[in-house]
N, C-alpha and C positions, 0 to 999 in steps of 0.2 A: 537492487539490480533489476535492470530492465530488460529477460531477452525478446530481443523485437524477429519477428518474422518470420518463425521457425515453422515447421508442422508440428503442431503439439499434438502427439496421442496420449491419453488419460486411459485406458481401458478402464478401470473402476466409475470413471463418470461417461462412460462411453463417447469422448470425445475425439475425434482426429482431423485437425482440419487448423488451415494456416491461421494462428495469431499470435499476440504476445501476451508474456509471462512476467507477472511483478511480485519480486521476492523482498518484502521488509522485514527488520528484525527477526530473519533465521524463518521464518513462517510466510508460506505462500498465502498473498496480499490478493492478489487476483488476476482471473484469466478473460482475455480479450484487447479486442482495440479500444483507442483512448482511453489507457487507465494508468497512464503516465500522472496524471492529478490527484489519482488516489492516494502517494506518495507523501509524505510530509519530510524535505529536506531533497541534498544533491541526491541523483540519481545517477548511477551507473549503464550505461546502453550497449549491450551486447547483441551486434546483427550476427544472428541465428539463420537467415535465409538459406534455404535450400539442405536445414539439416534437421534432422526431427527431435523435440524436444518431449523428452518423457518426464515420467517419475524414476529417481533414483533407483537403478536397480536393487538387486538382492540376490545375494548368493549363500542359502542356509546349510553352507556342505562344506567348509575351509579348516585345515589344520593348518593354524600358523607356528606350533611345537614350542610354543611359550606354556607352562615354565618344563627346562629340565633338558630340550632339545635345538637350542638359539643355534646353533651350527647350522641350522635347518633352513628356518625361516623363525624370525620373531615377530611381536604386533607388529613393530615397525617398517620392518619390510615386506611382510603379507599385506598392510593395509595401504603400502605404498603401489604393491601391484594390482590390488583392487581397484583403487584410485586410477591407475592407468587403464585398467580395461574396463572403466565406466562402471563400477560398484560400489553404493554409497554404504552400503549396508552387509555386512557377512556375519556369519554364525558361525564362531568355531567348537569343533568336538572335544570331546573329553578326553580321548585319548594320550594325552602330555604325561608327563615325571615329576611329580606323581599326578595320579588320575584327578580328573575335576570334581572330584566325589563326595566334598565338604565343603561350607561358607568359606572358610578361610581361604581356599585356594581360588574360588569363586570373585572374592574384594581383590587379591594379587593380582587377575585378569586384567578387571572393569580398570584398578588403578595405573595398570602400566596401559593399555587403551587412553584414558584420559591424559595421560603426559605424551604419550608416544603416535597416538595412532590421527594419521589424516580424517578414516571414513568410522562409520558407527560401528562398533565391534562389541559384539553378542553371546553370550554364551550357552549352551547346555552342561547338564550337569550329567554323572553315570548315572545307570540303571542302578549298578550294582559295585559294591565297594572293590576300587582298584578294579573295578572293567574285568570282575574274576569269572563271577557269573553264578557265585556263592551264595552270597547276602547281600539284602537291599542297601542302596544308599539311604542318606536320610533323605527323603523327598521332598515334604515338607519344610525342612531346612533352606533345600539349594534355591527353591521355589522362592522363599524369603530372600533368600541372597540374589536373587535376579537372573537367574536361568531360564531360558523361553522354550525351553524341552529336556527330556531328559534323554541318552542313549548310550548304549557301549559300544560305537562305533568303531572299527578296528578289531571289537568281538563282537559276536552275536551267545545271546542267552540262551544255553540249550534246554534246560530245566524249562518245562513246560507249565508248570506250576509257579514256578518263583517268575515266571513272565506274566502270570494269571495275577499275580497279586499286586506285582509292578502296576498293573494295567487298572487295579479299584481303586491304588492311591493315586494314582496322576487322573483319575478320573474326577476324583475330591478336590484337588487341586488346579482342576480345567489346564492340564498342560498335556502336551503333543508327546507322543512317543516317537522315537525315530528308531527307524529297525534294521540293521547292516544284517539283509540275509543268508545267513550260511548254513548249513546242516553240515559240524566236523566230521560224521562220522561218514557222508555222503563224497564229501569234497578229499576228505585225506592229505596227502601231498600233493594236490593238483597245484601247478603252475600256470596251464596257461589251458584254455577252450576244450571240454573231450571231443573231440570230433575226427576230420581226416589229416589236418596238420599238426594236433600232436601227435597222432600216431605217425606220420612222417618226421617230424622232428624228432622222436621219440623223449618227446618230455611228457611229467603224470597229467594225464588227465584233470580238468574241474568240470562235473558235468553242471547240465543245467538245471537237475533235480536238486542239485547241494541248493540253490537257491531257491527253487520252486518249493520246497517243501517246507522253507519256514513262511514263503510269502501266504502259504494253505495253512498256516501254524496260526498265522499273524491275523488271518480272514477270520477263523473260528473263534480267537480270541477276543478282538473285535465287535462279532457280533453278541459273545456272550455279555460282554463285560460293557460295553456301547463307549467304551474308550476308544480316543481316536489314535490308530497305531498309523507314519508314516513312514512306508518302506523305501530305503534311501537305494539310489543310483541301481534302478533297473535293470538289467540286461540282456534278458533270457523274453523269447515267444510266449513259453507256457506263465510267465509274471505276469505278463502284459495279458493277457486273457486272463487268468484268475480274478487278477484285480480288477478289470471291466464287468464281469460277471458281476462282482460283489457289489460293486457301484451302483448296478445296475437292481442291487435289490436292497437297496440302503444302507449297506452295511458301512459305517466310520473308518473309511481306510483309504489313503492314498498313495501316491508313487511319484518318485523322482527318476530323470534321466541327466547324462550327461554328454557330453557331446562325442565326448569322446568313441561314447558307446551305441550313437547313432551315425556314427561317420566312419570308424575304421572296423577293419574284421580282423578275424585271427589269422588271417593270411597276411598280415603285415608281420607279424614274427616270423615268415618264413623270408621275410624281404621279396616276398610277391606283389607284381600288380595287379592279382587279378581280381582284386578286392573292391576294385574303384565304382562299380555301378555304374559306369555313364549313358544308365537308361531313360530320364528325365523324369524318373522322381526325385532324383536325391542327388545332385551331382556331387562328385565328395572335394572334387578338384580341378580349378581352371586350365583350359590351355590345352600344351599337346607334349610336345619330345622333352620340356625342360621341366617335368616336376622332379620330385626329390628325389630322388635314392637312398638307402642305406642296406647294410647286413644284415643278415641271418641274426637273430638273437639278442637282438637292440632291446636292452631292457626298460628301453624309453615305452615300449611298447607291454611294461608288464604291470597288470593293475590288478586290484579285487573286486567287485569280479571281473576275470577277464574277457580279454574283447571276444567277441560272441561269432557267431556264423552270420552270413550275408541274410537266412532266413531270420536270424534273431536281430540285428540292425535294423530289419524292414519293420517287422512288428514292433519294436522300439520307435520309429519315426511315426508309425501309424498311429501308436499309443500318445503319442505326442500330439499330434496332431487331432486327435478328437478329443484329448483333454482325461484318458484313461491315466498319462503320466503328467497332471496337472504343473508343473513346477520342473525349472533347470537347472542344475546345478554344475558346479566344478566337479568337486570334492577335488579341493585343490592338493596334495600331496606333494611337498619339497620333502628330498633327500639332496647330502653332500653328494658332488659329481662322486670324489672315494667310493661309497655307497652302491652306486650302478655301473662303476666300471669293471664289473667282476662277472664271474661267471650267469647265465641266465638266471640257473638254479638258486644263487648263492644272492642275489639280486632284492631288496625289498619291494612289495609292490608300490606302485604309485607314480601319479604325474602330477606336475603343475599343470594350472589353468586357466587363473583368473583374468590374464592378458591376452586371451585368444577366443577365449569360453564367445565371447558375441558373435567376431567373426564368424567364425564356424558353425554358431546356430545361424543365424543369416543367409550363409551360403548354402548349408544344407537344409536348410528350413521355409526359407524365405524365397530367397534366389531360385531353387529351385521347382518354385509355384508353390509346394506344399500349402503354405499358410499365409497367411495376411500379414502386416504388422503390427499390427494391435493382436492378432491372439499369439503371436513372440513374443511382443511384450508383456501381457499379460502373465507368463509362464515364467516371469522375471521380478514381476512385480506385484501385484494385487495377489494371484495365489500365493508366493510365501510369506506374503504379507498377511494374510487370512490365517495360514495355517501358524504364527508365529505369535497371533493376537499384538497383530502390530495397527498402530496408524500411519506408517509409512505405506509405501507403494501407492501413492494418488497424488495428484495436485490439486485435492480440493482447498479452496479458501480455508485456511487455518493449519493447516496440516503444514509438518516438516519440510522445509527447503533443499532438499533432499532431490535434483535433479539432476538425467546426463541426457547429453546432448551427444547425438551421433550421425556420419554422415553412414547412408548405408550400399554407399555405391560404390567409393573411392579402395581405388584398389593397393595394397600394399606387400612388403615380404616381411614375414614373422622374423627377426634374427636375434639369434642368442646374445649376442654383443648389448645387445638395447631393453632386453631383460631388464626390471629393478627388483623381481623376489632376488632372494638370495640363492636359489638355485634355482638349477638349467638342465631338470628331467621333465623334458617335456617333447613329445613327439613331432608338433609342429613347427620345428624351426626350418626357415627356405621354402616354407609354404607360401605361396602367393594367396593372401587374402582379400577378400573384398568385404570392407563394410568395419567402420572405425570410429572406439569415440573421440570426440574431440574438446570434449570437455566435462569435466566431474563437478557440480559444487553440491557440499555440505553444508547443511546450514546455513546456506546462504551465501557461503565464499568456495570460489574457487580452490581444488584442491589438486585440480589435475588440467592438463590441456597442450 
């Protein structure tokens, strides 16, 4: 496959700049003009003009609830809506029935992936057996069995020690931690932001120490142990400074954001607009009288950690943008509609992603001046590809054919009808989006478009 004209940005080879791309045998062949002859055999030509061709993204944050939760989303239709929203590549958690916490459930993954799944699908393994927070997994094991981190995402490890020892065996075995931070005895019953709208709503409080205090958990641990712990989906000011601090003194530790949690505030649970920013940093949403609407207590709007204050958003985008939260994620989260049509309280957390996840950085990233496109994509591609010890994320000569292709200007409406996960909790449906992929291929072949 030949795509011809496109603007290729590579951030790993620091490249951005109009040429064409030649994919033979699953393996990018090589980058520039005239290299049509490089080719042995027909050749496929796809005009790419006027859309930007990257490296395959990456999204190291997806529960596709295989095995144990298929009502939800399975490989199949997680990896069909990655495929749609231009990701060649995802990592999903451990958190399934039962947990990913031996080889055996490990091969069940990779094997239903291999029959079923469009894009590359990845796994991590638990911390700790059944994601209890008790006793280690076997580490060494799952590491054999082909997990590219370990985490109990969904829980976090309170035992301060049995995190310390986690942290010298995945150091022997050069694999990533990933760290969902929560302090139980901080957070409680919190459902949704402590701050002035749940006290107006009157639902519990989750402050932002419940999170801050294990990311200062995660720092100290880190620097004893020089394993490298990464703390998953952001949310909070006091994060986003810790872990800049810590960066800034070498310590092995980085941070994830989500869009979710650099775009909307905790004033969207009150079904307020007054969340929207439209200061020209960050514009959250185009247009004027016709954006969305919804009610009071949309539990589309409930996640963990929850959406944060307009002061915690900013330092989220800020954190992004100098590279304090190196990496974007979903953390894409399908529940059955059953599931969230219930009371706030009574509500699981979580939202889908992976079909809007670019958009959304685009618009509030890109669009907004914030950042270039090359350091967006970078934060999609080469850093979780680094922190995953992958060879993906680059279009160097030899490396995976593993690209998407995206227009980033064309404007559309996100709608729940045209979904292909298997659920439809997700906040941005009737959103007027700008900036869309237009085509996924894997290895070589088209898998989306």
């Amino acid at each position: 496959m030949l795509l011809k004209g496109g603007r290729l940005i590579d951030p790993a080879n620091g490249i951005d700049e109009t040429t064409d791309l030649l994919l033979v045998d699953g393996r990018v062949k090589a980058v520039g003009s005239d290299i049509q002859d490089q080719a042995s055999g027909e050749v496929s030509q796809v005009d790419v003009t006027g859309k930007v061709v990257c490296p395959g993204l990456i999204d190291i944050h997806v529960h596709f609830r295989e095995p144990g939760q298929t009502a939800k989303e399975n490989i199949e239709s997680g990896a069909a809506a990655a495929a749609k929203g231009g990701f060649t590549t995802v990592v999903c958690m451990p958190n399934t029935s039962p947990a990913i916490d031996n080889p055996g459930t490990v091969a069940l993954i990779q094997d239903s992936a291999e029959r079923s799944s469009k894009v590359n699908v990845l796994s991590t393994g638990a911390i700790t057996k059944g994601i209890a927070g008790e006793e280690l997994a076997p580490i060494g094991s799952l590491k054999s069995a082909g997990v590219v981190a370990i985490t109990d995402d969904g829980n976090c490890v309170q035992n301060n020690d049995l995190m310390r020892r986690a942290l010298e065996y995945t150091a022997m075995f050069d694999l990533p931690v990933m760290d969902h931070c929560q302090d139980y005895s901080l957070v409680g019953l919190g459902m949704m932001h402590d701050g002035y709208w749940n006290s107006t709503l009157g639902l519990p409080g989750w402050p932002s120490a419940g999170e801050e205090m294990i990311v200062a958990r995660n720092i100290l641990l880190a620097e004893k142990t020089q394993a490298h712990i990464h703390c998953q989906h952001m949310s909070t000011a006091g994060s986003v400074r810790l872990l800049r601090e810590a960066k800034l003194r070498g310590v092995p530790i980085s941070g994830e954001a989500c869009p979710h949690h650099f775009t909307l505030t905790d004033a969207a649970i009150a079904g307020s607009q007054k969340f929207w920013h439209e200061d020209g940093k960050g514009i959250c949403y185009p247009g004027g009288s016709d954006r969305p609407s919804w009610p009071e207590f949309d539990t589309n709007f409930k996640m963990n950690p929850p959406l944060r204050s307009a002061k915690d958003r900013e330092a989220v985008i800020e954190g992004v943008v100098d590279g304090t939260l190196e990496i974007i994620s979903s953390d894409h989260a399908p529940h059955c509609d059953y599931e969230k049509e219930v009371e706030f309280a009574n509500a699981p957390f979580g939202i889908t992603g992976l079909e809007n996840q670019l958009a959304v950085s685009l618009m509030q990233l890109y669009h907004s001046g914030r950042m270039n496109l090359a350091d967006l994509i970078t934060r999609f591609t080469v850093a979780p590809a680094r922190l995953i010890r992958s060879d993906r994320g680059t279009l160097s000569p030899g490396s995976p054919a593993d690209v998407t292709i995206f227009d980033p200007d064309v404007e559309w409406v996100f709608r729940r009808e045209n979904t292909v996960s298997k659920a439809t909790n997700n906040p941005f449906y009737d959103w007027n989006l700008k900036g869309r992929p237009v085509m996924t291929v894997v290895g070589g072949e088209i898998v989306s478009k």
